[in-house]
Backbone as CSV, one residue per row, in Angstrom:
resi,resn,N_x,N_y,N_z,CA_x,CA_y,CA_z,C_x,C_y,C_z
1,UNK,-188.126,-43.452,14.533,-187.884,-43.921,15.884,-186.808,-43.056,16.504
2,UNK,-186.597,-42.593,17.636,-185.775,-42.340,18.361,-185.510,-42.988,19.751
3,UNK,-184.180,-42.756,20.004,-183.953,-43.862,21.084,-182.392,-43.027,21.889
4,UNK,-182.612,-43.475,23.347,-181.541,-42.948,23.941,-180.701,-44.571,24.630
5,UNK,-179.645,-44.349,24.193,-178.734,-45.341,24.662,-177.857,-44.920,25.556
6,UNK,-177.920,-46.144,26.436,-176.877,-45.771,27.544,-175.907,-46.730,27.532
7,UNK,-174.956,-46.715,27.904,-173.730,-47.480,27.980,-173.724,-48.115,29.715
8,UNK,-174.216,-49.238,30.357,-174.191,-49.718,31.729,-173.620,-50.662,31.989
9,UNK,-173.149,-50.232,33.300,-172.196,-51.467,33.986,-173.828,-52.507,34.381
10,UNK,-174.716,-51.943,34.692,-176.028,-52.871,35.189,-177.374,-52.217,34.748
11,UNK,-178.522,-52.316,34.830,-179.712,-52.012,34.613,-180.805,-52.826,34.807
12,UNK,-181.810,-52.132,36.089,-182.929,-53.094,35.759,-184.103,-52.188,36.021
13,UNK,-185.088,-52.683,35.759,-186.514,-52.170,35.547,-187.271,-53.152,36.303
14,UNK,-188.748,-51.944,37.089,-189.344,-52.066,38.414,-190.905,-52.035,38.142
15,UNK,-191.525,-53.204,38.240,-193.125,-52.848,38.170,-193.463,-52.550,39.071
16,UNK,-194.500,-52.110,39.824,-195.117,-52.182,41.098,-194.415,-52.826,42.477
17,UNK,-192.496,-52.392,42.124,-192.124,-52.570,42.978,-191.329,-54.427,42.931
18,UNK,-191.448,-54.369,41.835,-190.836,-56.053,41.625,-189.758,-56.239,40.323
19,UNK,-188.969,-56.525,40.424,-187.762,-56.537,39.279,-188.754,-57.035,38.330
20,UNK,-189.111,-56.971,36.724,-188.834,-57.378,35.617,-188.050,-57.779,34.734
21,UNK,-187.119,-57.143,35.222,-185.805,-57.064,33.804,-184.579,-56.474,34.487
22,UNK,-183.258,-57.105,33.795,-182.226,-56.836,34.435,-181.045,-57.332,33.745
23,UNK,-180.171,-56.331,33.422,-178.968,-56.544,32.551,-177.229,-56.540,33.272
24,UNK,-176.774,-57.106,33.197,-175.206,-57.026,33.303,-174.404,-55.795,32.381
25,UNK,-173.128,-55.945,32.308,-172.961,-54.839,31.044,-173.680,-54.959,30.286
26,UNK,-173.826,-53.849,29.199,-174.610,-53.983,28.072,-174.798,-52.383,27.395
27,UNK,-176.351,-52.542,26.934,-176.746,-51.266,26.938,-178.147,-51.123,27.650
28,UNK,-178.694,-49.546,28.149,-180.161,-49.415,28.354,-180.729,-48.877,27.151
29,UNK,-181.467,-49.108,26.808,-182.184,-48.192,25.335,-183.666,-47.824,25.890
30,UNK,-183.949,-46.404,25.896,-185.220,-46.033,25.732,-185.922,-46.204,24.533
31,UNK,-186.971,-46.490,24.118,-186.708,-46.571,22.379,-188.166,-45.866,22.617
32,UNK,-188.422,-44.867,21.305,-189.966,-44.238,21.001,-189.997,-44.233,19.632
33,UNK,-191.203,-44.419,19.080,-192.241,-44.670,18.097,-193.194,-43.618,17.598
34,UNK,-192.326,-43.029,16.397,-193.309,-41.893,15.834,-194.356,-42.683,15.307
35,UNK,-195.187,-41.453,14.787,-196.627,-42.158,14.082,-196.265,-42.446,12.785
36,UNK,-195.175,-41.999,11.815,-194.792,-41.949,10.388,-193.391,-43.463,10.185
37,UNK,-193.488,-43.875,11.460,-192.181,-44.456,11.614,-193.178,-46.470,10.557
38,UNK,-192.282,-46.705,10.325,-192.565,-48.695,9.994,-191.676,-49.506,9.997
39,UNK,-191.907,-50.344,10.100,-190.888,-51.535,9.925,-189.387,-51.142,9.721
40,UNK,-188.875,-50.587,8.328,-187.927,-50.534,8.309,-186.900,-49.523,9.303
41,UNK,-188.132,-48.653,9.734,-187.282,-47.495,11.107,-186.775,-48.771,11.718
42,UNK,-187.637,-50.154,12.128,-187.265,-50.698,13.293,-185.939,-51.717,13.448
43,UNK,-186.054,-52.238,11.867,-184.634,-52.719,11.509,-183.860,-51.937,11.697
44,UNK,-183.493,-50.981,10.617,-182.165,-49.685,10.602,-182.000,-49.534,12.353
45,UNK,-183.082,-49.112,12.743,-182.934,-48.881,14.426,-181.796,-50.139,15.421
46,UNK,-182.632,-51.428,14.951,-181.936,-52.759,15.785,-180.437,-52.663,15.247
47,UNK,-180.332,-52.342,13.724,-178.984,-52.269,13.288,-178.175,-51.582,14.025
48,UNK,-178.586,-50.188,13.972,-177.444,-49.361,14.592,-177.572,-49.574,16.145
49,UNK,-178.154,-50.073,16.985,-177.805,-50.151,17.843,-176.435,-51.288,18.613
50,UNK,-176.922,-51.981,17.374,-176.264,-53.540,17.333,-174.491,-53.397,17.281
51,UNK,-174.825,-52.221,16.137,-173.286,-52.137,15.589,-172.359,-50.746,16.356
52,UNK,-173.217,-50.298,16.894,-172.419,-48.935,17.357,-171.623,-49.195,18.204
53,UNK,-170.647,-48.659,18.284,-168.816,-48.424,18.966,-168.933,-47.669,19.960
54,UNK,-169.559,-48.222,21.194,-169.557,-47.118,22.080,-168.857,-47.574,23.885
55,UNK,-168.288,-48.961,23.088,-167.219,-49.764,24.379,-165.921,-49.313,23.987
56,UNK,-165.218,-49.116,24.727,-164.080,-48.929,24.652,-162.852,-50.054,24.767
57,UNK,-161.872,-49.884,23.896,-160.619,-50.778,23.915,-159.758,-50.611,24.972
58,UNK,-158.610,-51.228,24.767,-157.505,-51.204,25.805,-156.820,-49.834,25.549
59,UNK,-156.630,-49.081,25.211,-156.404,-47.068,24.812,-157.751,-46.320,25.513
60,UNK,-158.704,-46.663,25.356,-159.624,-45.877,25.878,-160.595,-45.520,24.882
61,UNK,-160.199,-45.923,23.353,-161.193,-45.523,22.211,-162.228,-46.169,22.120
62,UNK,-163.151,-46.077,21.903,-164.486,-46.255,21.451,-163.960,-46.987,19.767
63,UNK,-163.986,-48.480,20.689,-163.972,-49.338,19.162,-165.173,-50.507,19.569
64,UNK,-165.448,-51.073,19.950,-166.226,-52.093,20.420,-168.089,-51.943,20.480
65,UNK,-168.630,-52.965,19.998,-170.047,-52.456,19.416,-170.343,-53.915,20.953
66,UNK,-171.524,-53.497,21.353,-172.305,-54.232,22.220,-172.440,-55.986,22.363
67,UNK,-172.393,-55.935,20.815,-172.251,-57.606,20.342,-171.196,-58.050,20.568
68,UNK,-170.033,-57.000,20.325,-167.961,-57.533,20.133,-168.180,-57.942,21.785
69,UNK,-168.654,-57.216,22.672,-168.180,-57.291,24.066,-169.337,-58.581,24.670
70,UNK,-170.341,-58.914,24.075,-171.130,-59.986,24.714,-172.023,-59.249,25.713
71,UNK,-172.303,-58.339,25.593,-173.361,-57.436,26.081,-174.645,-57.918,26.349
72,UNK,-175.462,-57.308,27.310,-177.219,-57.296,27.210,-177.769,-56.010,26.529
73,UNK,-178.893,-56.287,26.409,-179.452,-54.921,26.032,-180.902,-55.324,26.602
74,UNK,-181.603,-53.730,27.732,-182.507,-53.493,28.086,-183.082,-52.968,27.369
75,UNK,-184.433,-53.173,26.673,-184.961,-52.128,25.880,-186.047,-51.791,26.393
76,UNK,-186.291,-50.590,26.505,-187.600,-50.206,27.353,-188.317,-49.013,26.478
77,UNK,-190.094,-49.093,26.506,-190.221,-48.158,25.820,-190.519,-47.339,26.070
78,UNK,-190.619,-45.813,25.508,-190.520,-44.624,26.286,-191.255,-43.679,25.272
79,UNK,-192.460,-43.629,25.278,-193.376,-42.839,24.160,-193.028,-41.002,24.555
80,UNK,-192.371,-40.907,25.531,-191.742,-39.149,26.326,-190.856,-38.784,25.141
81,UNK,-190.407,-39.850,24.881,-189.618,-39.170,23.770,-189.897,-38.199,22.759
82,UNK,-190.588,-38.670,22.288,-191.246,-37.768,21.476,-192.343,-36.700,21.824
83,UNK,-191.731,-36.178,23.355,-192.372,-34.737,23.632,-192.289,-33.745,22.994
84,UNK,-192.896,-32.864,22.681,-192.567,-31.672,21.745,-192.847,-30.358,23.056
85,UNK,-191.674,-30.002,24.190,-191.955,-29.260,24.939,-191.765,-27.632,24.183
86,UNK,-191.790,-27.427,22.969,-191.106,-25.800,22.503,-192.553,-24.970,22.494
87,UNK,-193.519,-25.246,23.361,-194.601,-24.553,23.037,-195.657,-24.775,24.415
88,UNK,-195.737,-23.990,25.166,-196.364,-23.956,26.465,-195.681,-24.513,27.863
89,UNK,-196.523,-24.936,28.394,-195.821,-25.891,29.623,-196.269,-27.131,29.740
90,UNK,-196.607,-27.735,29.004,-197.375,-29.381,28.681,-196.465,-29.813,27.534
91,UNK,-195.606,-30.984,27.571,-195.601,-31.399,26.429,-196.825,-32.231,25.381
92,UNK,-196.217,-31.409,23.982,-197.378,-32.147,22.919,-197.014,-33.317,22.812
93,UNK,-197.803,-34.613,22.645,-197.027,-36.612,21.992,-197.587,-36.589,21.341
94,UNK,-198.472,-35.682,20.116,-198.816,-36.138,19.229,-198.332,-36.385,18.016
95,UNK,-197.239,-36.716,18.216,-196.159,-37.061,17.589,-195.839,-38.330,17.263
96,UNK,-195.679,-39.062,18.372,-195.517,-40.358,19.076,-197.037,-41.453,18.411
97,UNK,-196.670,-42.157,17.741,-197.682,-43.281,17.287,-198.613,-44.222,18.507
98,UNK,-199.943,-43.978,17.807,-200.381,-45.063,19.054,-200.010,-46.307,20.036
99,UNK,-200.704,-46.647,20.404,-200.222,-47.772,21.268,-200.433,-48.956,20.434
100,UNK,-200.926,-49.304,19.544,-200.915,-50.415,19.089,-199.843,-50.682,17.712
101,UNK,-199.585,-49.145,17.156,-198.714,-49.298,16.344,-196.887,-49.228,17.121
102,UNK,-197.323,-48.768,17.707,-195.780,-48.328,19.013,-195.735,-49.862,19.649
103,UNK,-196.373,-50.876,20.037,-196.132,-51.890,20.760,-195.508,-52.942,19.557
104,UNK,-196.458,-52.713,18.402,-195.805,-53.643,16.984,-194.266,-53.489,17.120
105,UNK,-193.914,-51.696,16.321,-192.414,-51.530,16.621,-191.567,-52.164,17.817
106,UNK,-192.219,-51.886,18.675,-191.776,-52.017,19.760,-190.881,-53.788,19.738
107,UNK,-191.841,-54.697,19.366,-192.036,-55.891,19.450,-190.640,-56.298,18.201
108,UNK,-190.835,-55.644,16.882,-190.274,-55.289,16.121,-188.670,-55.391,16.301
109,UNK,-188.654,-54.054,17.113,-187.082,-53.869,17.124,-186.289,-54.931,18.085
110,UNK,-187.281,-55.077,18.883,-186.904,-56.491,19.872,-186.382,-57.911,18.734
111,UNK,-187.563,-57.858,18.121,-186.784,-59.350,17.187,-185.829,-58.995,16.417
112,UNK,-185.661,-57.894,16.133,-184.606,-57.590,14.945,-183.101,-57.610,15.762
113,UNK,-183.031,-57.136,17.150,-182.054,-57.360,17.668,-181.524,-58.491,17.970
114,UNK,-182.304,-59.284,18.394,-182.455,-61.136,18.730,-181.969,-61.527,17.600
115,UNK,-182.378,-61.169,16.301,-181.481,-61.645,14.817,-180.140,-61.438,15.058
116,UNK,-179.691,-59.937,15.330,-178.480,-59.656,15.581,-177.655,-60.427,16.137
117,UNK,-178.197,-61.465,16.920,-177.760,-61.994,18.061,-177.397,-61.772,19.430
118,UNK,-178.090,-60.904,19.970,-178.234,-60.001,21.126,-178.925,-60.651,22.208
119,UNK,-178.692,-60.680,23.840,-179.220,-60.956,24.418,-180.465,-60.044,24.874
120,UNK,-181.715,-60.018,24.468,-182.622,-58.525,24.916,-183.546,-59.047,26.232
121,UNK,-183.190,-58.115,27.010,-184.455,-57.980,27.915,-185.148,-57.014,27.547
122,UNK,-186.489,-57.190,28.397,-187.575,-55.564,28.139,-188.005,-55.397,29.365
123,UNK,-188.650,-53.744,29.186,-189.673,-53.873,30.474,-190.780,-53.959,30.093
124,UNK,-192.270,-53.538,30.610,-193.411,-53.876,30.064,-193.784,-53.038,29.402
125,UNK,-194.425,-52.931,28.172,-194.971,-52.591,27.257,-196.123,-51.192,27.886
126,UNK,-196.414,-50.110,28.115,-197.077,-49.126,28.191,-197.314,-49.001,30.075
127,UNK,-196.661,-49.613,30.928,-196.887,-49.602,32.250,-196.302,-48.356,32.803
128,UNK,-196.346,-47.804,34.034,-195.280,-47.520,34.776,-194.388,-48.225,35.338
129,UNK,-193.311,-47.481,35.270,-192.123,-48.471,35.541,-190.992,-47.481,36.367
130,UNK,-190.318,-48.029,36.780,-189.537,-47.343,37.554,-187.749,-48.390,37.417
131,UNK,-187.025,-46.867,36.493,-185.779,-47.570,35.393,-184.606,-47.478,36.449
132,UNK,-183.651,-48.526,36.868,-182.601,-48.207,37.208,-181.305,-48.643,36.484
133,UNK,-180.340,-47.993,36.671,-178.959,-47.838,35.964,-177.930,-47.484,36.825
134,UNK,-176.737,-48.131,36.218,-175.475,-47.443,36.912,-175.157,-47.728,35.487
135,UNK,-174.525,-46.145,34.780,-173.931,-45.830,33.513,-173.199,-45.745,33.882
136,UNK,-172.613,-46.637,32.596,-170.421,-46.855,32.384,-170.218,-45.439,31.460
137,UNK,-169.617,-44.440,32.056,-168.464,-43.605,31.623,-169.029,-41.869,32.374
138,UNK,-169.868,-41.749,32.049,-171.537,-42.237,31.916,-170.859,-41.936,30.110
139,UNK,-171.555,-42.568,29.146,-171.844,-42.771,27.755,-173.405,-42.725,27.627
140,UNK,-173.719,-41.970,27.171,-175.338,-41.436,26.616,-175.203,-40.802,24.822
141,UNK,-175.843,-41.810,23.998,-175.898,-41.391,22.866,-177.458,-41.320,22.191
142,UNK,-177.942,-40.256,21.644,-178.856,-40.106,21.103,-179.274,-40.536,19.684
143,UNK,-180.083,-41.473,19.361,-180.672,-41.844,17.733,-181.825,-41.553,17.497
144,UNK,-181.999,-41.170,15.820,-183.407,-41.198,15.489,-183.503,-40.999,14.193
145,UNK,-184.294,-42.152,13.888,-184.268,-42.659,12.522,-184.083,-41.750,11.288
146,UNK,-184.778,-40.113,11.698,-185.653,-39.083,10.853,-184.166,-38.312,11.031
């Protein structure tokens, strides 16, 4: 799995022009779904997102994990991720696991965070969507399972 996290003061996500989903502080997570990826990518995945230090204290350090601060988390999925642009002008996704195994994960890392005790929103599952954000610092950190 790979996944891009953002650190936001807000975030919400747009179907056809109609809010779906919408977070207070928190985090945004793009999350994508290789084809080699299972179950346990999706735990380890919910883990580290759960636990990572990417709020800052009263100094300015990066001590505080999403849960310490009472955070949301948007998770949205984003099969782009796993573009492979190093070869023409098209990216390759054949990389990226189908849609039925990518929606499992998908579904997956969602409950595993909810264990965590996380508040999760989503957006919809394989739609277009149209993502908005206002990033805190801006903070952008990159994961992936592999």
């Amino acid at each position: 799995m790979r996944c891009v996290i953002q650190r936001v003061k807000k975030a919400s996500v747009c179907v056809e022009g109609n809010i779906v989903s919408s977070v207070e502080k928190g985090l945004l997570v793009l999350l994508a779904v290789a084809s080699d990826d299972t179950e346990n990518d999706a735990v380890k995945t919910a883990k580290k997102i759960s636990d990572l230090r990417i709020f800052s204290n009263k100094e300015g350090k990066f001590d505080h994990s999403v849960k310490e601060i009472n955070g949301e988390i948007l998770l949205v999925s984003q099969f782009t991720l796993y573009g492979d642009a190093s070869k023409g002008r098209r990216p390759d996704f054949s990389y990226a696991a189908d849609h039925g195994k990518a929606n499992m994960l998908y579904e997956k890392t969602k409950e595993e965070l909810i264990k965590e005790g996380l508040k999760v929103k989503t957006g919809v599952f394989a739609a277009e969507m149209e993502v908005n954000l206002i990033n805190d610092g801006p903070v952008t950190v990159i994961y992936d399972t592999k």
